[in-house]
C-alpha positions as CSV (number, residue, x, y, z in Angstrom):
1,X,-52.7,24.8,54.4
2,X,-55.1,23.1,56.8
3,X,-55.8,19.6,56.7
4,X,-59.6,20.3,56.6
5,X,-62.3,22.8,56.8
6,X,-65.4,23.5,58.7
7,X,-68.1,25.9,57.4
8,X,-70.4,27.0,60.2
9,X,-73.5,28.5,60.2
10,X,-75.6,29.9,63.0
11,X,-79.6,30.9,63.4
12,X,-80.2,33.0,66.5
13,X,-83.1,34.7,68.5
14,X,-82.6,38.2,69.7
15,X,-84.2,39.4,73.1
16,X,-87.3,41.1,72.4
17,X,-86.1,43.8,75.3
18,X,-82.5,43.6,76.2
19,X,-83.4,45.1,80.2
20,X,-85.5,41.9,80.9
21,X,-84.8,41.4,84.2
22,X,-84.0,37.2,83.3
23,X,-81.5,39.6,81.1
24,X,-79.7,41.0,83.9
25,X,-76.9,39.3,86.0
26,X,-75.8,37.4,83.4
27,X,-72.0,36.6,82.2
28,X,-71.8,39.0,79.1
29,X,-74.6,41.1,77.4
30,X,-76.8,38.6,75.0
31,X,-77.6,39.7,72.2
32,X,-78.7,36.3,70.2
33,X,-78.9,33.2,71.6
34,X,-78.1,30.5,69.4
35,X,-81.3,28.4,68.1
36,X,-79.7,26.6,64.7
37,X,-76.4,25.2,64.2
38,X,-75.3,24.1,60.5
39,X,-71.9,22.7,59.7
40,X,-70.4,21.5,56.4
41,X,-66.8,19.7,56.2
42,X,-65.1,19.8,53.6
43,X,-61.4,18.2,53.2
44,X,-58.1,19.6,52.3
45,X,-59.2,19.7,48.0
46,X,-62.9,21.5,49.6
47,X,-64.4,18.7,48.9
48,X,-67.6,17.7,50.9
49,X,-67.4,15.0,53.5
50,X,-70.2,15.4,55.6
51,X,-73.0,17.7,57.0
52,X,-74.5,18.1,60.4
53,X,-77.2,20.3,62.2
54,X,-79.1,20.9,65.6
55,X,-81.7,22.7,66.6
56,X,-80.8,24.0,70.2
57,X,-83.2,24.4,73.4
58,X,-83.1,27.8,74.7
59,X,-81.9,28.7,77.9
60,X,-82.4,32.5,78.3
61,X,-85.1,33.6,76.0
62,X,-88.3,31.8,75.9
63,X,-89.9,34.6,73.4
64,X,-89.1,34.1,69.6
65,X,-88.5,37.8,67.9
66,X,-91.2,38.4,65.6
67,X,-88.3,38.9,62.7
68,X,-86.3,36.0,63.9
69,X,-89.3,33.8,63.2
70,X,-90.2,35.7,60.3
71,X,-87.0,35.0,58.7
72,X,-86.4,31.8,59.8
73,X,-89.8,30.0,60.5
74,X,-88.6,28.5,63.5
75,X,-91.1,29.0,66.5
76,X,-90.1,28.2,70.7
77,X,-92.3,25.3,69.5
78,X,-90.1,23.9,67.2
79,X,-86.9,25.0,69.0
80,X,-87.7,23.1,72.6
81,X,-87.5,19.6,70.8
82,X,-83.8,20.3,70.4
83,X,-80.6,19.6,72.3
84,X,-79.6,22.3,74.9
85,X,-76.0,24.1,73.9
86,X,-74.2,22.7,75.9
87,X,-74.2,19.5,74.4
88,X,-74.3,20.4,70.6
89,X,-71.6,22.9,71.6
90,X,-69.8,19.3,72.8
91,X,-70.4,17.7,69.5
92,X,-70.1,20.8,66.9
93,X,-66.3,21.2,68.6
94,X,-65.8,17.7,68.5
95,X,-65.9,18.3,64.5
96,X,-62.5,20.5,64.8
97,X,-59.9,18.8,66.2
98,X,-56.5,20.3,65.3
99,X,-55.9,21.3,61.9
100,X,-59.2,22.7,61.0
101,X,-59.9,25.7,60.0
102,X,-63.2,27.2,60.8
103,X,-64.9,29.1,57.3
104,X,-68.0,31.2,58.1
105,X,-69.5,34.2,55.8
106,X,-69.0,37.3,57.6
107,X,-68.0,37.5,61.3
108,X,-71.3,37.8,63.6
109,X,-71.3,33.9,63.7
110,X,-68.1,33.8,65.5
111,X,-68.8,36.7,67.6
112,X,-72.4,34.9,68.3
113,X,-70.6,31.5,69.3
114,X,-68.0,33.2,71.3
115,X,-71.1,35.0,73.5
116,X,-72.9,31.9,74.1
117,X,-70.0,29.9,75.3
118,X,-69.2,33.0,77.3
119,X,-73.0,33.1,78.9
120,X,-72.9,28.8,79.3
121,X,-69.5,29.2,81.2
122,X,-67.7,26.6,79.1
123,X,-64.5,27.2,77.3
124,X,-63.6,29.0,73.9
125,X,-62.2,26.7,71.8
126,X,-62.4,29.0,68.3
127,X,-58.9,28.9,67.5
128,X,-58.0,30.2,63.9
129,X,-60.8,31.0,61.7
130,X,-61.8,32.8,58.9
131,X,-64.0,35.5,57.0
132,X,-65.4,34.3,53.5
133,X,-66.8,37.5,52.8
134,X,-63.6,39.3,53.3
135,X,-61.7,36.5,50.9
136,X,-64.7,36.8,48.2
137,X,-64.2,40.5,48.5
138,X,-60.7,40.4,47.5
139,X,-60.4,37.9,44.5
140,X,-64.2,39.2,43.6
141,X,-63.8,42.9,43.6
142,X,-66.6,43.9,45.4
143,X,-67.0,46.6,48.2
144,X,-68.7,46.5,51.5
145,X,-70.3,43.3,52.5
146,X,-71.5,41.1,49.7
147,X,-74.7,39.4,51.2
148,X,-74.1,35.5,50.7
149,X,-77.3,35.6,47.9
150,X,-75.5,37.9,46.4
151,X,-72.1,35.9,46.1
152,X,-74.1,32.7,44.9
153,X,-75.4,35.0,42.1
154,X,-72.2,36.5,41.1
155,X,-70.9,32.8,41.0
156,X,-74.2,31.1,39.1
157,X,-74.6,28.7,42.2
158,X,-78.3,27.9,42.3
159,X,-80.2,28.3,45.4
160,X,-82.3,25.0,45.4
161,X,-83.1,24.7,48.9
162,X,-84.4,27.9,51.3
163,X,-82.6,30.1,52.6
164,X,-82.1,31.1,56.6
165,X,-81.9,27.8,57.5
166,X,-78.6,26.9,59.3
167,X,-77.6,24.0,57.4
168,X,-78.5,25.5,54.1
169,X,-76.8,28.4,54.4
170,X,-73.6,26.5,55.1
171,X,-74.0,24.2,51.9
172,X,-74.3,27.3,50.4
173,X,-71.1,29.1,51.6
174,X,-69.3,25.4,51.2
175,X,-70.0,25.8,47.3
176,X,-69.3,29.3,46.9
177,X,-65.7,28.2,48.9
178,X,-65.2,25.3,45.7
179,X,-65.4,28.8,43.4
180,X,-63.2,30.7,45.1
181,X,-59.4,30.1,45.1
182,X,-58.7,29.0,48.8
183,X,-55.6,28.9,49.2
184,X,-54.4,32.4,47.8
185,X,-57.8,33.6,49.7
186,X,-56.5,32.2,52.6
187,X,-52.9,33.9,52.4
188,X,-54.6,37.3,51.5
189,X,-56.7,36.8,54.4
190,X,-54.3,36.3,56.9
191,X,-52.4,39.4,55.6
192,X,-55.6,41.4,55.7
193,X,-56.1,40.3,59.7
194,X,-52.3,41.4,60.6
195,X,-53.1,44.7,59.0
196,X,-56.7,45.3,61.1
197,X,-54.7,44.6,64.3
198,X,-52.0,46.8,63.5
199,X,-54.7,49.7,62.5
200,X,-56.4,49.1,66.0
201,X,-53.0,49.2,67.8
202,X,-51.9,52.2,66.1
203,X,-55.8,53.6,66.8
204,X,-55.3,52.8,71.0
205,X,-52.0,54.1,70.9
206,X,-53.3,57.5,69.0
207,X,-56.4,57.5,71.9
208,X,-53.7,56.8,74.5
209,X,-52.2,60.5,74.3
210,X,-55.8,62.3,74.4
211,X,-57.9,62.1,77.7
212,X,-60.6,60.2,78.3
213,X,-62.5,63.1,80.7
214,X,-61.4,66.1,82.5
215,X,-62.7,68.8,84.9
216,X,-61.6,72.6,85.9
217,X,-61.8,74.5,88.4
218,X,-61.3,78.5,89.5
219,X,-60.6,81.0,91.8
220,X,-58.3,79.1,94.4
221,X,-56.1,81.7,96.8
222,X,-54.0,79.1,97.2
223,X,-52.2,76.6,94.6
224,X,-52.6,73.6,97.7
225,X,-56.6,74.6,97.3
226,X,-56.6,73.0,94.1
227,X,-56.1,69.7,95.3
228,X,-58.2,69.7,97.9
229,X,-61.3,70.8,95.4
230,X,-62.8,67.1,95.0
231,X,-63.7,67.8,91.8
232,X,-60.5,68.7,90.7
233,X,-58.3,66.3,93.2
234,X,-60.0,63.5,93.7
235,X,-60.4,61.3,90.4
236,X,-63.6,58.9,89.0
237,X,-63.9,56.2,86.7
238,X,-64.1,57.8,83.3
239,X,-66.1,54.1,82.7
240,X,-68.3,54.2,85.8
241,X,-67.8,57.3,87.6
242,X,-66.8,55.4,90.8
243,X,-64.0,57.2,93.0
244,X,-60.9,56.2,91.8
245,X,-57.9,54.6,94.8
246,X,-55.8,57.2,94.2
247,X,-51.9,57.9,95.1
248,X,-50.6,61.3,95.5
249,X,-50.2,64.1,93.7
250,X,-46.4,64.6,92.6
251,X,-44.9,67.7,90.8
252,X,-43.8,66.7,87.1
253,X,-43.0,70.6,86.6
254,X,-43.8,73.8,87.7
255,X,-47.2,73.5,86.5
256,X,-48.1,70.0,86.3
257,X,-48.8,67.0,88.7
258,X,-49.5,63.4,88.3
259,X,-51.1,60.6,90.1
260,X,-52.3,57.1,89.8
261,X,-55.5,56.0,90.1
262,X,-57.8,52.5,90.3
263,X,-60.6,51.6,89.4
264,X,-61.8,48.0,90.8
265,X,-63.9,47.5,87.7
266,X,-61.9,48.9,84.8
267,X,-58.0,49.0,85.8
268,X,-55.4,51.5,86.3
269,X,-55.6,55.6,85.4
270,X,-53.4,58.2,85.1
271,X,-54.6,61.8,86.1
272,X,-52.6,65.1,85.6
273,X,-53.4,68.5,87.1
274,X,-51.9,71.4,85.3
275,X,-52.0,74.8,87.6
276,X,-51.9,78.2,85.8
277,X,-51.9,81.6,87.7
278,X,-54.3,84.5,86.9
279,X,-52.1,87.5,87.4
280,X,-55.1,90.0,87.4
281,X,-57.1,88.3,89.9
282,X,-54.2,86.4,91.7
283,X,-56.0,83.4,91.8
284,X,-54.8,80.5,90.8
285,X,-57.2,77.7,88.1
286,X,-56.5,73.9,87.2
287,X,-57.6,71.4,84.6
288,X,-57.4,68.3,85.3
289,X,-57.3,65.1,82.6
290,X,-57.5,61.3,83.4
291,X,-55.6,59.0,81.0
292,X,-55.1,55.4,79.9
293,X,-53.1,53.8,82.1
294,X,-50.1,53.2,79.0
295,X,-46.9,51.6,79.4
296,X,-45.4,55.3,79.1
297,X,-47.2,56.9,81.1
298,X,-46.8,54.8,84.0
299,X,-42.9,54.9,83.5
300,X,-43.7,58.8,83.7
301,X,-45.7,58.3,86.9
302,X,-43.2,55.5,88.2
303,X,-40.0,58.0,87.5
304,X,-41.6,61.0,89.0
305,X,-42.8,59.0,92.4
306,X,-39.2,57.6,93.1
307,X,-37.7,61.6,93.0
308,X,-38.3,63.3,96.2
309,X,-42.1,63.9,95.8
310,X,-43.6,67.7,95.8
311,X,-43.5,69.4,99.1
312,X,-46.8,71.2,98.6
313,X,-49.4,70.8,97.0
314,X,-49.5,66.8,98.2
315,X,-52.8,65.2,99.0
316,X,-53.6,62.2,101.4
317,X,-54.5,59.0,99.7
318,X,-58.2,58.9,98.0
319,X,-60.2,55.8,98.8
């Protein structure tokens, strides 16, 4: 069990339009910049031993969103008096040293927090945390995601300050944690995280085998014409449509061929052409797919390049 807890909570603005040109350039895409910080730490028996709040100076949007300030009555007024996130991103870390375990309901804060340190340049130092809502969920019954009002209800916590306010809201989720049962939440939550990663590895291994884009082509006299078609040889980001640096073509069989692309941006591909024959019009058509780079199809690739490569059809290099 951890030593002590932290319950965050965050108040952001959203950009009023996301293709701003102040928007563009930046690190990672923002979609809130954080405005509020609230914190509530409770020790190892979730008992209370302190609060803490800042209002934060914005760096990036200068515009409050009309909801944002409808929700949360703070104003750009309001928000300049406070520190810039840097520093209160210096002092709310300084409230986790190791052994603490980060609570927060729901998990757009973290996801939030992670962004802005991402846009400010300055290090992630989110180690373990978790989801309240998820651990409510489980020892509560309820399905989908329980609003934190709602949870309060369920558990006859009055709400006697206002809500959407950073600091409030973590109160709040500190005294719904005193409810719950931690440590078996804590145990079910860490066994619900290890099967959500292995449902997303078996999902990217699934979306490994099926390509990611493809192209045909028709009506080549000659099986080497195939290649040379750009559209059919010559590969592009499935990402960013940018030619691919491609190697050659090698036979796999009597019908198919493999390559390797790159894309600066987004990695390694694999490509495969597979060549079919029309015997009525003796031509000769191809379909070519572009894959995920996997660890087995690049032994494919790898194996197939270090046999004596396919006399014809063989393409130069792409660049």
């Amino acid at each position: 069990m951890p030593e002590r807890y932290l319950v965050l909570d965050l108040e952001w603005n959203q950009p009023m339009d996301p293709k701003a040109p102040q928007l563009q350039g930046l690190r990672t895409t923002l979609s809130g910049e954080i405005i509020q910080i609230g914190a509530v730490a409770l020790n190892e028996n979730a008992k209370i031993t302190g609060t803490y709040t800042w209002l934060v100076r914005p760096t990036f949007l200068w515009q409050m969103h009309y909801h944002v300030r409808s929700l949360t009555g703070l104003t750009i007024q309001k928000v300049k008096k406070g520190i810039l996130f840097p520093q209160a991103n210096q002092q709310l870390s300084a409230l986790c040293p190791p052994g603490t375990l980060l609570l927060t309901w729901g998990p757009d804060d973290v996801h939030i927090l992670r962004q802005n340190l991402l846009l400010h340049g300055l290090e992630d130092w989110v180690g373990e945390w978790c989801d309240l809502q998820q651990v409510y969920a489980k020892q509560m019954g309820a399905k989908g995601q329980t609003s934190l009002q709602t949870a309060m209800e369920a558990l006859h916590i009055q709400a006697d300050r206002p809500a959407h306010d950073a600091l409030n809201d973590a109160w709040f989720t500190a005294l719904v944690v005193q409810k719950l049962d931690l440590k078996l939440g804590l145990e079910q939550y860490r066994d619900y995280v290890r099967q959500q990663q292995e449902k997303k590895r078996a999902q990217a291994k699934r979306r490994q085998r099926y390509p990611l884009s493809g192209e045909s082509g028709v009506g080549y006299a000659h099986r080497g014409d195939a290649f040379q078609d750009p559209h059919l040889g010559r590969m592009r980001c499935p990402n960013c449509k940018h030619p691919l640096k491609q190697t050659s073509w090698f036979k796999l069989d009597k019908r198919r061929f493999i390559a390797l692309g790159v894309c600066p941006k987004h990695g390694r591909f694999i490509g495969q052409i597979r060549l079919i024959r029309s015997q009525q019009e003796e031509k000769w058509r191809g379909k070519r797919s572009i894959y995920v780079a996997s660890p087995e199809k690049l032994a494919q690739f790898e194996a197939v390049r270090q046999k004596k490569s396919a006399r014809q059809p063989r393409v130069k290099k792409g660049g």
